[in-house]
C-alpha positions in Angstrom: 11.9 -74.9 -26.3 12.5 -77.6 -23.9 15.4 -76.4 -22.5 14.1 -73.0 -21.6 14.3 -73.8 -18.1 17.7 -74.8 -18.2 18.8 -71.4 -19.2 18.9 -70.2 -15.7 22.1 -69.9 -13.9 24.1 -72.1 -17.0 27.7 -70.7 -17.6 28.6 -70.4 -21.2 32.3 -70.2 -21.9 33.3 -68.8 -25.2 37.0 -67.4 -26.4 38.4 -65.7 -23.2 34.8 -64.8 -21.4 32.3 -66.6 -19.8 28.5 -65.6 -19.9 26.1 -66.3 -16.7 22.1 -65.9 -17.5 21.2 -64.4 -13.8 17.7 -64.0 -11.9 16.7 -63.3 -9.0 16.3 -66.7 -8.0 20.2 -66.9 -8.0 21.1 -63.9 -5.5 22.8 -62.0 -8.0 24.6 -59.9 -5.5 25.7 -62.4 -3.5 27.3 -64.0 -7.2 28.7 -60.7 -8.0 30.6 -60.2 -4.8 32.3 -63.4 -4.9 32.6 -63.4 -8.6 34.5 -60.0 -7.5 36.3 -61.3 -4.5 38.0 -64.5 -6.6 38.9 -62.4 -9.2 40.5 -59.4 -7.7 41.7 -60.5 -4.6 42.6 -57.0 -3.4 41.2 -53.6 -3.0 42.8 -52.8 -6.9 39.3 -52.7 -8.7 37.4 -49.9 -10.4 33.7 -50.1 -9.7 31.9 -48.6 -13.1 27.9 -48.1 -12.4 25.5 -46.6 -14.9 22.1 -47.4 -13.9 18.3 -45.5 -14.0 17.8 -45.7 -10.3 19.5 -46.1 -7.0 18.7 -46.4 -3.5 20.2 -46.9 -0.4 19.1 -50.2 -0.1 20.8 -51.3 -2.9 23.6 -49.1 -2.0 23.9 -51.7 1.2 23.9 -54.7 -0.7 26.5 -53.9 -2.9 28.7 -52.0 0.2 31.9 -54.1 0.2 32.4 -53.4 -3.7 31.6 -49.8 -3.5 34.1 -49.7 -0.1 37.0 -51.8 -1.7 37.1 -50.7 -4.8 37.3 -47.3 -6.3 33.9 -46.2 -7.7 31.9 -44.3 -10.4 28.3 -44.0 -10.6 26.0 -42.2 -12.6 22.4 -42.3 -12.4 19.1 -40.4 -13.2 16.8 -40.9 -10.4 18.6 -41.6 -6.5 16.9 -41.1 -3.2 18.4 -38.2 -0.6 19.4 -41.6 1.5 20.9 -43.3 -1.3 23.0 -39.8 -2.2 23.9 -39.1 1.4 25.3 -42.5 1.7 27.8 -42.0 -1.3 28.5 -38.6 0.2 29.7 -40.0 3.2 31.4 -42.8 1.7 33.5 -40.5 0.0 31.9 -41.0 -2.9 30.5 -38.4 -5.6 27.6 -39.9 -7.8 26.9 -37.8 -11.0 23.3 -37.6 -13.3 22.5 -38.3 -16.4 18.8 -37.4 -17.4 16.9 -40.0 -19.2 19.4 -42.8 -18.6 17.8 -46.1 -18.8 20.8 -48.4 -18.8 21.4 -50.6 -16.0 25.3 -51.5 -16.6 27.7 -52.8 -13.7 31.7 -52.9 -14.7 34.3 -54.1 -12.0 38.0 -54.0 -13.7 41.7 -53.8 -13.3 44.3 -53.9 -15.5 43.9 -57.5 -16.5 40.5 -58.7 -15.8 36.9 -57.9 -15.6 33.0 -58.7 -14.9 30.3 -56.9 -16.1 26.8 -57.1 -15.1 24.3 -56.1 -17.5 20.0 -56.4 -17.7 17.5 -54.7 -15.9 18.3 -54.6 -12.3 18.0 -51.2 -10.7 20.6 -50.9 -7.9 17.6 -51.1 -5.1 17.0 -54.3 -3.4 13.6 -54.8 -5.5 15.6 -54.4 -8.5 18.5 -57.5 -7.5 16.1 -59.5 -4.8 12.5 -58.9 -5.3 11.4 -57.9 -9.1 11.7 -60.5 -11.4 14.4 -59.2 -13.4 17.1 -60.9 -15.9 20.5 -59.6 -16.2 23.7 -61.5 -17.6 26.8 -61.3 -16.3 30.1 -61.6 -18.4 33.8 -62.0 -16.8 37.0 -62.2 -19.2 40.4 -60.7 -19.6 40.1 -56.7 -20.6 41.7 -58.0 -24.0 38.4 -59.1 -25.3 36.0 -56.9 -27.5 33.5 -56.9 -25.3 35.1 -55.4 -22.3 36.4 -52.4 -24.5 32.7 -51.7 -26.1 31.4 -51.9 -22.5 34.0 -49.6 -21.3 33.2 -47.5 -23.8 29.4 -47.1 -23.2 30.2 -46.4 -19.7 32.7 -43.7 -20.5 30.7 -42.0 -23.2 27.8 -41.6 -20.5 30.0 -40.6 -17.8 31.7 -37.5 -20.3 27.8 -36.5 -20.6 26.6 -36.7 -16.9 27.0 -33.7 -14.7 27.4 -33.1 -11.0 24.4 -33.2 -8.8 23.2 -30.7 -7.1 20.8 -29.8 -4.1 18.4 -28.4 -7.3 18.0 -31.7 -8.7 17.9 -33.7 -5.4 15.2 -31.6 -3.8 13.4 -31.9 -7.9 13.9 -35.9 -7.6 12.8 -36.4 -3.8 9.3 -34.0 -5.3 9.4 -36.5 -8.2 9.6 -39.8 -6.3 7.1 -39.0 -4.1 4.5 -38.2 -6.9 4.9 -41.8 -8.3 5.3 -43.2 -5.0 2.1 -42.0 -4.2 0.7 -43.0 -7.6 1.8 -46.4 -6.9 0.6 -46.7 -3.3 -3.0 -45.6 -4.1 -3.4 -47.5 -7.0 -2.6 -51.0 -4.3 -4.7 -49.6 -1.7 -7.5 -48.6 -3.8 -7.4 -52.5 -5.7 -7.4 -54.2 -1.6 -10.0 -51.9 -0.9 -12.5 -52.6 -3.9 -11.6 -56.4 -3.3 -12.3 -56.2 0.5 -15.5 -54.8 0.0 -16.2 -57.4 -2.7 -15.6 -60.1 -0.7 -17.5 -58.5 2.6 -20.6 -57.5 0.3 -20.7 -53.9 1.5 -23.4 -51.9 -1.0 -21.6 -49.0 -3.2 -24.3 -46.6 -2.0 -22.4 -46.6 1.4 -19.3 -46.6 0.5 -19.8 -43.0 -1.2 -21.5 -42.1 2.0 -18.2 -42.7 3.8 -16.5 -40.4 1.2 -18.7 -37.6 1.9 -18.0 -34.5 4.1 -21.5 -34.4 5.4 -21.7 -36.0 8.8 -25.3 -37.2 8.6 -23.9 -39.2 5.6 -21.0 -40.3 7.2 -23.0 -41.5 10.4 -24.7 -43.9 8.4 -21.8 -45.2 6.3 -20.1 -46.1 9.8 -23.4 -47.6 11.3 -24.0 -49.7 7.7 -20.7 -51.6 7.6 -20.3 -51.3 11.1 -23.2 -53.6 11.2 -22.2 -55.9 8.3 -19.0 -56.1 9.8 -20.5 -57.3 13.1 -22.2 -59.8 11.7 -19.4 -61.4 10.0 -18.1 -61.1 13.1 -20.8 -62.8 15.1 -21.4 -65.3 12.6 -17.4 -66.3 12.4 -17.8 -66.0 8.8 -15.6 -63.0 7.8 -13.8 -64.5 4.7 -9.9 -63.6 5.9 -8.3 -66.4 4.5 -10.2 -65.0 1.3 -8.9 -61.9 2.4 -5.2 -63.1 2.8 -5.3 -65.1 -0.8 -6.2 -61.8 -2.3 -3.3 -59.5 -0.3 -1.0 -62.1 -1.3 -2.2 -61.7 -5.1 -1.5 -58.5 -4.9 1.6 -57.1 -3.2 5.4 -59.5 -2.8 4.9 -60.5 0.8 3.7 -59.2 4.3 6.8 -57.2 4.4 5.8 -55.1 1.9 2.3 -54.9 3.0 3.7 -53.3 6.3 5.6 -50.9 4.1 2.9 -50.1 2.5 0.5 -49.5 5.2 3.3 -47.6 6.8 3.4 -45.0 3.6 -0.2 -45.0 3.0 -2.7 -41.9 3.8 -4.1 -42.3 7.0 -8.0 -42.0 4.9 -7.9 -46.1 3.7 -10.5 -48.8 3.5 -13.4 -46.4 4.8 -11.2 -44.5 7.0 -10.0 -47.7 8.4 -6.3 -47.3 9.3 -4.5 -49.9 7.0 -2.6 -51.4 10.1 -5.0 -52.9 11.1 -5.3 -55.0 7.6 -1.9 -55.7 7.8 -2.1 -57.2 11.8 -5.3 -59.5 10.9 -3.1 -60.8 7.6 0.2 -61.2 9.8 -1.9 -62.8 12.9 -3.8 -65.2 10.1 -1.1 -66.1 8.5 0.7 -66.8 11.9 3.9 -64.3 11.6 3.3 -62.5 14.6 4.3 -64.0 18.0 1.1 -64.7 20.5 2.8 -61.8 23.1 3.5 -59.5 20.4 -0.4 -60.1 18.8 -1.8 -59.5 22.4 -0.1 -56.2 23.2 -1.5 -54.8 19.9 -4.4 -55.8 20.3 -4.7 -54.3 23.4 -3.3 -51.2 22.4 -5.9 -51.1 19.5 -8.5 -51.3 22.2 -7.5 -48.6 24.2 -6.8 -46.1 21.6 -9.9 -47.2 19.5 -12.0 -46.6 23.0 -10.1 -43.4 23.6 -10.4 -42.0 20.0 -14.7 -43.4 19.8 -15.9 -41.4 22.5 -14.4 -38.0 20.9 -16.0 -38.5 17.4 -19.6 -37.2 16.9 -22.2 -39.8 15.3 -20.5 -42.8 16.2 -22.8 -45.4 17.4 -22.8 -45.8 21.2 -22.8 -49.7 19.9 -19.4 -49.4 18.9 -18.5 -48.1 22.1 -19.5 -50.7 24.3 -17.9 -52.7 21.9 -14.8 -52.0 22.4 -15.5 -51.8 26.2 -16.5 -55.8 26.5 -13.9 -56.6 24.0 -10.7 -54.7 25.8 -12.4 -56.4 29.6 -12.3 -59.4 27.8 -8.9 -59.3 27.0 -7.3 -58.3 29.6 -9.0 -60.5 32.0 -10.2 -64.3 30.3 -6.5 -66.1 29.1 -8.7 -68.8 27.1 -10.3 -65.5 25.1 -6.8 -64.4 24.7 -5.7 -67.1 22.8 -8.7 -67.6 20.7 -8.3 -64.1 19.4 -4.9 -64.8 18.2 -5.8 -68.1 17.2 -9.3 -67.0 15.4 -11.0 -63.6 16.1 -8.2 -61.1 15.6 -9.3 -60.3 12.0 -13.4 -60.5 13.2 -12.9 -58.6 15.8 -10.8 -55.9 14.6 -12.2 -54.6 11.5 -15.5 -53.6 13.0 -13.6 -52.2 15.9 -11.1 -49.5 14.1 -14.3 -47.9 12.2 -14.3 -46.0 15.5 -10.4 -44.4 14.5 -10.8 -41.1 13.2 -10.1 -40.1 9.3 -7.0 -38.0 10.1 -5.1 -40.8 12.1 -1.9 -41.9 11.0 0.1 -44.7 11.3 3.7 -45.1 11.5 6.7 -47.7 12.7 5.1 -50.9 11.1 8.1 -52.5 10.0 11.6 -52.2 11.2 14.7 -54.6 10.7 13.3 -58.0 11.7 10.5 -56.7 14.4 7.4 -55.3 14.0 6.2 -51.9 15.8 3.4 -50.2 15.8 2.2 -46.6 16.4 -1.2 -44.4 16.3 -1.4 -40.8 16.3 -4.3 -38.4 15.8 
């Protein structure tokens, strides 16, 4: 037992193969490309891929062996992205229902390297999940490249073209779970956020009613316990960020999540604004970048406020001080980067509407940001 940990990444060479124990701790597609590379040399390779799902993310990552060599893939679940790509690529993926393999051949005459576990080809399944997969390389001599190459071919003979059917019946699929998934985060952040800001239940089923005398007081009742957090410089975000942090992979996906999310979140509260008091806190956004959000939060919450009926004419003038405050003291400036962003902006968005959306959080390396109503 007390070399468990020395399991990881260890090369075991046996007959004519070696074994490699992989996680994601060692960049298995990085590994695999220049396990690939030293091997083949050339462009002379067949690429054999039988996996559950594919996306085009993990498409990407694996690009150069899909491009130089020639290759086969067959798959029950793949995104319209993750198809297109192959399409245009030349290459024609096939589908196999209820296939829950996840097997990775690259082989010429001589030689070979498998990858076999439980990485997905998505960039979750190879970079962010914690999966284990080994990866075995030998001559195509040994037994276990011929019972590889067998379990690849007897699921190839059984898989079938795809067709614009079964794409349009995945895409209605994926988005079921996806928003399965999505609301089951949002609604765990939601019921920990108003744990830790000791908002009463009673108005929290106010705010989910569609009588506007009810919804009037949800907003004025954690509007005002929101305020005084907020006056009191007690809001608990690092509390906040702790939690987030327990919850989702990193503030990347946070963004992505916000981005997919229904615009109706934390009490109507559009989730980017969760997601710019955890990235300002935790100090990933620059101080130009937090400022021009900021003030365009302002401006669109003061816009949006005065067009709602029932909303507080405190939440107004709010807003008001806040955006002159701004825009016109540089010491305030700084300190809501510094401090206030997340104090000051959850009591603010209570005046966004319910049917706002928000789209454009996270794109590449840079971080956008867009409301609509």
């Amino acid at each position: 037992m007390n070399n468990t940990n020395n399991l990881n990444n260890k090369l075991y060479a046996h007959n004519r193969h070696m074994i490699r124990i992989l996680t994601k701790d060692d960049d298995i597609p990085s590994i695999l490309i220049k396990e690939v590379h030293n091997l083949f040399k050339t462009r002379g390779f067949e690429v054999d891929i039988a996996t559950a799902f594919v996306n085009a993310n993990g498409l990407r990552i694996i690009k150069d062996l899909l491009i130089n060599g020639k290759p086969y893939l067959v798959a029950s679940n793949i995104t319209k992205k993750a198809y297109d790509w192959l399409v245009n690529h030349r290459i024609e993926p096939r589908l196999y229902d209820d296939l829950h393999a996840k097997l990775y051949i690259m082989h010429n005459d001589n030689a070979y390297i498998a990858l076999i576990g439980s990485s997905n080809l998505t960039k979750r399944g190879f970079t962010v999940n914690f999966e284990v997969d080994v990866m075995l390389k030998g001559e195509t001599t040994d037994d276990y490249y011929e019972q590889l190459l067998k379990i690849f071919n007897t699921i190839w003979n059984a898989s079938r073209p795809i067709t614009q059917g079964d794409l349009a019946l995945i895409q209605r699929i994926n988005k079921r779970v996806r928003d399965v998934v999505i609301k089951n985060k949002i609604m765990h952040i939601e019921n920990e956020i108003i744990k830790l800001l000791g908002i009463d239940r009673d108005a929290i089923i106010k705010c989910r009613s569609v009588n506007t005398d009810d919804r009037k007081q949800c907003i004025n009742a954690i509007y005002n316990k929101l305020r005084r957090f907020a006056q009191g410089n007690a809001l608990p975000e690092q509390a906040f960020r702790t939690m987030v942090r327990s919850t989702i992979h990193g503030i990347d996906e946070l963004g992505r999540l916000c981005g997919k999310a229904p615009s109706e979140w934390f009490l109507g509260v559009p989730c980017i604004m969760l997601y710019v008091a955890y990235q300002l806190g935790s100090g990933g956004m620059s101080y130009r970048t937090g400022i021009s959000f900021y003030e365009d939060v302002l401006t669109n919450s003061l816009n949006l406020a005065s067009k709602i009926k029932g909303v507080k004419a405190d939440v107004i003038n709010f807003v008001m001080q806040e955006l002159g405050r701004v825009q016109s003291d540089r010491e305030y400036r700084g300190q809501v980067i510094e401090r206030k962003i997340g104090a000051a902006t959850l009591p603010l968005i209570l005046a966004l509407p319910r049917n706002c959306d928000v789209t454009g959080i996270f794109r590449g390396n840079r971080y956008e940001r867009e409301i609509t109503c």
